[in-house]
C-alpha positions in Angstrom: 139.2 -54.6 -88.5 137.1 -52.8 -91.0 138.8 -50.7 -94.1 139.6 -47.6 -93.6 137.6 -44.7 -95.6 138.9 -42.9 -98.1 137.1 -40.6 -99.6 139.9 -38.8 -102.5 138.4 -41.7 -105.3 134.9 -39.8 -104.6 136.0 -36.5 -105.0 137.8 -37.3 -108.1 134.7 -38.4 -110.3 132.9 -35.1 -109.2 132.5 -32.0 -111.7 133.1 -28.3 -110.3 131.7 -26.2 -112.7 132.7 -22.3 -112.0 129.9 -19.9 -111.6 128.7 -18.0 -115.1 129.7 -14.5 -115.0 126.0 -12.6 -115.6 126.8 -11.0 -119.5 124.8 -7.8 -120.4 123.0 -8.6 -123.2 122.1 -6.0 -124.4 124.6 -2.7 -124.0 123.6 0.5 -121.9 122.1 2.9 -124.3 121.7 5.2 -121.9 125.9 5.4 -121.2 126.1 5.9 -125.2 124.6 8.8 -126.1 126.3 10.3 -122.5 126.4 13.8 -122.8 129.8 15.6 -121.5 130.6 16.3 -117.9 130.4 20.4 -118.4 127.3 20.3 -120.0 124.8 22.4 -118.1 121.7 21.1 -120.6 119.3 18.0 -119.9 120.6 15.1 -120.7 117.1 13.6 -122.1 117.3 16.5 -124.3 120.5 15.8 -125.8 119.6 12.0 -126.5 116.5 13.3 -128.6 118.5 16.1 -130.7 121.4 13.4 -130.9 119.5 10.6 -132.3 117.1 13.2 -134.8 120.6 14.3 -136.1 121.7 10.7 -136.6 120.8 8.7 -140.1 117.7 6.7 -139.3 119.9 3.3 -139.8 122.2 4.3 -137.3 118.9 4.9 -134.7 117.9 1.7 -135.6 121.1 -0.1 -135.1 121.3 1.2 -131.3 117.8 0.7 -130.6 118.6 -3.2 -131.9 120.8 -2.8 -128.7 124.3 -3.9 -131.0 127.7 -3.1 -129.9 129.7 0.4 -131.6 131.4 -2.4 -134.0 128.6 -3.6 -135.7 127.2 -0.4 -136.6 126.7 0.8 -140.0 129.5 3.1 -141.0 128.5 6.4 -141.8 129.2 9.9 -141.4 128.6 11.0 -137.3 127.8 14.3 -136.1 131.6 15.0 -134.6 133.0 14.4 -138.1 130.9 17.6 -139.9 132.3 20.8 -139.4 131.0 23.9 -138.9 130.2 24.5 -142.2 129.1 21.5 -143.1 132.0 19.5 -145.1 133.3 16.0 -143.3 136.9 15.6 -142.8 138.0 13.8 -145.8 136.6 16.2 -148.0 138.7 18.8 -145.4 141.5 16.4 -146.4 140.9 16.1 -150.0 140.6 20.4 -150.4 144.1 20.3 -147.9 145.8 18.2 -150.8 144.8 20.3 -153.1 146.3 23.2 -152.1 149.1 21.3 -151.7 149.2 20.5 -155.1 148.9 24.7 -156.2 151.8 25.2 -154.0 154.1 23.0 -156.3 152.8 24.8 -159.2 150.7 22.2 -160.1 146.7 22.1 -161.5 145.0 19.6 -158.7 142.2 19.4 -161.5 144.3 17.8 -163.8 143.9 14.1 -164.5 147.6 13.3 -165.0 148.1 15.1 -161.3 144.8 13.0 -159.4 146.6 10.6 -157.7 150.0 11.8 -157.9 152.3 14.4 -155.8 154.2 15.6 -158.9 152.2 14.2 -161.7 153.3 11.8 -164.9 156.2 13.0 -166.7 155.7 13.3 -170.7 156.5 10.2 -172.8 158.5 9.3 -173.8 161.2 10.1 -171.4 163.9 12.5 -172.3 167.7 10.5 -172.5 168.6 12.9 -169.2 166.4 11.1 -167.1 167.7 8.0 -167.2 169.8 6.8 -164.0 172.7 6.0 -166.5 172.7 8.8 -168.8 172.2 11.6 -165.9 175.6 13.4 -166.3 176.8 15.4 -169.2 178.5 12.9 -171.8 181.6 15.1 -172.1 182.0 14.5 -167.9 181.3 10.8 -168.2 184.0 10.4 -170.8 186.6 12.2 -169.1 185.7 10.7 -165.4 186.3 7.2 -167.2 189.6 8.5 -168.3 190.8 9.7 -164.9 189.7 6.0 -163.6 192.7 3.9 -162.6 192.3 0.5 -161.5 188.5 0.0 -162.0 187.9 2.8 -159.2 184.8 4.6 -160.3 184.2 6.4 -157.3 187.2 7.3 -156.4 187.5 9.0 -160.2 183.9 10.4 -159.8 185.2 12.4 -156.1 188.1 13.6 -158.1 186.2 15.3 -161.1 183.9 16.6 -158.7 187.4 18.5 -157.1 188.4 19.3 -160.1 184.8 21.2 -161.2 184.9 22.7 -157.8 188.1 24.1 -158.4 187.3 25.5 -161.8 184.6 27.1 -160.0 185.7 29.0 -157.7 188.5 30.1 -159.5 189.0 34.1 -160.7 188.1 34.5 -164.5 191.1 33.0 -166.5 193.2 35.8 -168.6 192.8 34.7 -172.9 195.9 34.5 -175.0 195.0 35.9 -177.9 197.5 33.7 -180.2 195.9 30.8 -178.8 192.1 31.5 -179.2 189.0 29.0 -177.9 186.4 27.3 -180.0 184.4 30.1 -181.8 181.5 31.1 -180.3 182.9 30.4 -176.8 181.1 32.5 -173.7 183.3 35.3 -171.9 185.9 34.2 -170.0 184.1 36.1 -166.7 181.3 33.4 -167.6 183.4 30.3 -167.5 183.7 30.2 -164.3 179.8 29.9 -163.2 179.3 27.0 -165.5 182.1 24.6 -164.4 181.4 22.2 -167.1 181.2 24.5 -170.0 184.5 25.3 -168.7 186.0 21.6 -168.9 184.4 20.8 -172.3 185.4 24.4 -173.3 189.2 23.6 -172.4 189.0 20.5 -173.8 187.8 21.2 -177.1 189.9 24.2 -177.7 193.1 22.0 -177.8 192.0 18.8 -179.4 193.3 17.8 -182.9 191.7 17.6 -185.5 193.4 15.2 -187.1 195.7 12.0 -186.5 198.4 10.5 -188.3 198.9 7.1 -189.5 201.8 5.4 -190.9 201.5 3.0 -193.1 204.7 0.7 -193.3 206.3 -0.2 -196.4 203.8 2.0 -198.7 206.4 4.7 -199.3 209.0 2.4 -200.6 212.1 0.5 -199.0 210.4 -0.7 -196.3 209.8 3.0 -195.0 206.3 3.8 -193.7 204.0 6.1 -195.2 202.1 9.1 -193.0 198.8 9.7 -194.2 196.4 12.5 -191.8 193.1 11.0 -190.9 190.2 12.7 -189.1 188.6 11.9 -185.9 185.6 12.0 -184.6 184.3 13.7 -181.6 185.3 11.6 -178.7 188.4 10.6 -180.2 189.7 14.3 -180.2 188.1 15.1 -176.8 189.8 11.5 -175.5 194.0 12.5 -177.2 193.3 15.8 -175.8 192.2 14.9 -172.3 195.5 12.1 -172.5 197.6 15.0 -173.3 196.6 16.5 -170.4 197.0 14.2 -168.2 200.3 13.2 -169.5 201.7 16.7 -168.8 200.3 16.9 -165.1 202.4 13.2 -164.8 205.7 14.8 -165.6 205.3 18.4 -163.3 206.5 17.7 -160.1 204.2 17.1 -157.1 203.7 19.9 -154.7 203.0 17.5 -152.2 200.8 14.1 -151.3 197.1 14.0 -150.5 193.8 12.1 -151.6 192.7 16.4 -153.2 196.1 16.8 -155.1 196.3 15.4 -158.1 193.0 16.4 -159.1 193.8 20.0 -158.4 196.7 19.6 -160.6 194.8 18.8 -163.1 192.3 21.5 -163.0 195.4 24.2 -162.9 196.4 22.6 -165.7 193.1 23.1 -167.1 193.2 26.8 -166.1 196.4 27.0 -168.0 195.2 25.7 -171.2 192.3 28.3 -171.2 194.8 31.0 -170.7 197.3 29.6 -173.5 199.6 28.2 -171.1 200.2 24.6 -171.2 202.7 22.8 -173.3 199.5 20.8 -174.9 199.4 23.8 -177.7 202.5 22.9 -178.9 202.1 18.9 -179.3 198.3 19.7 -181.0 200.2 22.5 -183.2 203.0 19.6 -184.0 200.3 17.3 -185.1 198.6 19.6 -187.7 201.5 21.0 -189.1 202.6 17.1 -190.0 198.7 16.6 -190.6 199.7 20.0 -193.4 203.4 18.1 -194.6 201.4 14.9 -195.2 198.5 15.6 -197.0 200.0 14.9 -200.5 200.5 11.7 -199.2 196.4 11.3 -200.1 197.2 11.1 -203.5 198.9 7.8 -203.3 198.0 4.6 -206.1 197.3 3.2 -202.5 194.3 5.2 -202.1 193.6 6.1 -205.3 190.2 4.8 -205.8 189.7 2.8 -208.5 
């Protein structure tokens, strides 16, 4: 019986080779310089005033037949005004007056470039990110701090300053005067940190004293008054403070109430008040009893 035929091992060595699809070679110029739908004028007519307006390399690029990529960049007729400026000079004169807005001279070569311009050099010590507050407000904030919580010391000076602003003008003791040369006390209130440093300053010592053991014979200790600086008096002050808002009684609990017991105690020693007079008057009246002490053969200088 003769083998059967098969004819799937024929088909398989054959090629089928899909049909080309037919490419343009060259792209309709016709459909490129298509004028719009609602225009009433020739068509013929617009290609001629279209391609005169053109720059001759851009003429020659579509009559080379190449595709709106490849053309050479250059200015078009859409992108020119009515008066004859292109858009990113439009853009450029836009900035400009931008820049006269701010306050600003747009012809100034520090400004070119730049929305607000280079700052002078070198750079004042207020514009550094770490040297942005008043140093009076960092010191204190630092000493309000418990327990390595910045933040939480930064919200409560920010109470207390909002307190002191708001506040009516305090009422001056007259026995107890400010630091001379100190604004009105209707002008304290508008400048809360005036008002802090103010406070502060007004009842700082002058003066500490320090004992000296065995110097005054017997084993007793000898008190001799020593000055202090700037942030030491603005620091013993700011303690005493704190000290006497610690032993008043609360008025009640709440993340806002200690720092508001601190700024009325603030108020009061503005307005003469508080019981830190009498400590700072204790210290320079022993500051007055031990000044002989100076004269010592201990400090005599030799």
């Amino acid at each position: 019986m003769p083998p059967r035929l098969n004819l799937w091992p024929t088909c398989r060595a054959l090629a089928f080779r899909t049909r080309p699809a037919n490419q343009w070679s060259q792209p309709c110029i016709a459909a490129r310089a298509r004028s719009f739908a609602d225009r009433t004028s020739n068509n013929n007519n617009n290609n001629n005033t279209t391609s005169s307006q053109w720059p001759e390399h851009r003429n020659a690029d579509i009559a080379a037949g190449l595709p709106p990529s490849m053309l050479s960049k250059s200015t078009t007729p859409e992108e020119i005004d009515a008066a004859g400026f292109t858009s990113t000079e439009n853009e450029k004169a836009l900035s400009q007056l931008q820049l006269v807005t701010y306050g600003l001279n747009p012809f100034d070569p520090a400004v070119d470039g730049h929305k607000y311009g280079l700052p002078d050099l070198p750079l004042p010590s207020e514009m550094h990110m770490k040297h942005r507050y008043d140093p009076a407000i960092v010191q204190f904030t630092k000493l309000l701090m418990q327990d390595g919580k910045l933040s939480k010391a930064q919200r409560d000076m920010a109470i207390i300053l909002n307190y002191l602003r708001s506040s009516p003008p305090p009422k001056i003791n007259p026995a107890r005067p400010l630091v001379p040369g100190s604004p009105p006390a209707s002008h304290l209130p508008l400048d809360p940190v005036s008002y802090l440093t103010l406070a502060i300053d007004s009842v700082a010592p002058l003066i500490r004293i320090r004992a000296y053991k065995g110097l005054a014979g017997g084993g007793a200790s000898l008190d001799v008054p020593m000055p202090l600086a700037a942030r030491q008096r603005r620091r013993t002050a700011f303690q005493w403070i704190l000290d006497a808002v610690n032993k008043k009684k609360s008025k009640g609990s709440g993340r806002t109430m200690f720092p508001h017991r601190v700024a009325e105690e603030i108020v009061a020693v503005v307005e003469g008040r508080s019981s830190v007079w009498d400590k700072r008057h204790i210290v320079h009246k022993l500051g007055t009893s031990a000044r002989a002490n100076l004269n010592h053969q201990a400090f005599r200088r030799r």
